[in-house]
C-alpha positions in Angstrom: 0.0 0.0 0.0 1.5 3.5 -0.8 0.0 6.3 1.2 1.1 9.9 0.3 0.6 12.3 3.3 1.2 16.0 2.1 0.1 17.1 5.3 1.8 15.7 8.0 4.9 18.3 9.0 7.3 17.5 7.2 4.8 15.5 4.1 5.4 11.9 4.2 5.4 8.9 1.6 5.1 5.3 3.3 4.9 2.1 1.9 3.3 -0.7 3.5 4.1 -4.0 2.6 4.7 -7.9 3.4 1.2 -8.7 4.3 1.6 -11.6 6.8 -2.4 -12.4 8.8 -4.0 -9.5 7.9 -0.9 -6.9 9.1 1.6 -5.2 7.0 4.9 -6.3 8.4 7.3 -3.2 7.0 6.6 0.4 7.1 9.2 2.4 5.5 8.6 5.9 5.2 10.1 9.1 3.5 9.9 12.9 3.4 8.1 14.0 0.8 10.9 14.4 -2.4 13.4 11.9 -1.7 13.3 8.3 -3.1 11.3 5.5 -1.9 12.0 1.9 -2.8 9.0 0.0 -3.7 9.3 -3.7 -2.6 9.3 -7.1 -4.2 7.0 -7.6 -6.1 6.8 -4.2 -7.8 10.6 -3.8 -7.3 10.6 -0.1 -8.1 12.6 2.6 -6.8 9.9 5.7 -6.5 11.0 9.4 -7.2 8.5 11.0 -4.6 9.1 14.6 -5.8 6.3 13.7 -8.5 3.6 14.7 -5.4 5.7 17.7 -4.8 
């Protein structure tokens, strides 16, 4: 799941991922313009400065 918050201070992007029983297992998280690595098995490096 890729959430984009532009409103948290500073604006966040977060990726949820590895579903394991109904949780997401990792939460990695970025400030809005730097790059976010998009897990396995989209295995995508994301330029977040797109929202910007």
């Amino acid at each position: 799941m890729l959430l984009v918050d532009p409103i948290a201070a500073p604006p966040t992007v977060t990726v949820l991922s590895d579903p394991e029983g109904g949780a997401y297992q990792t939460v990695t998280r970025v400030q809005l313009g730097k790059p976010l690595r998009i897990p396995s098995p989209v295995d995508f490096d994301l330029d977040t400065s797109i929202f910007l």
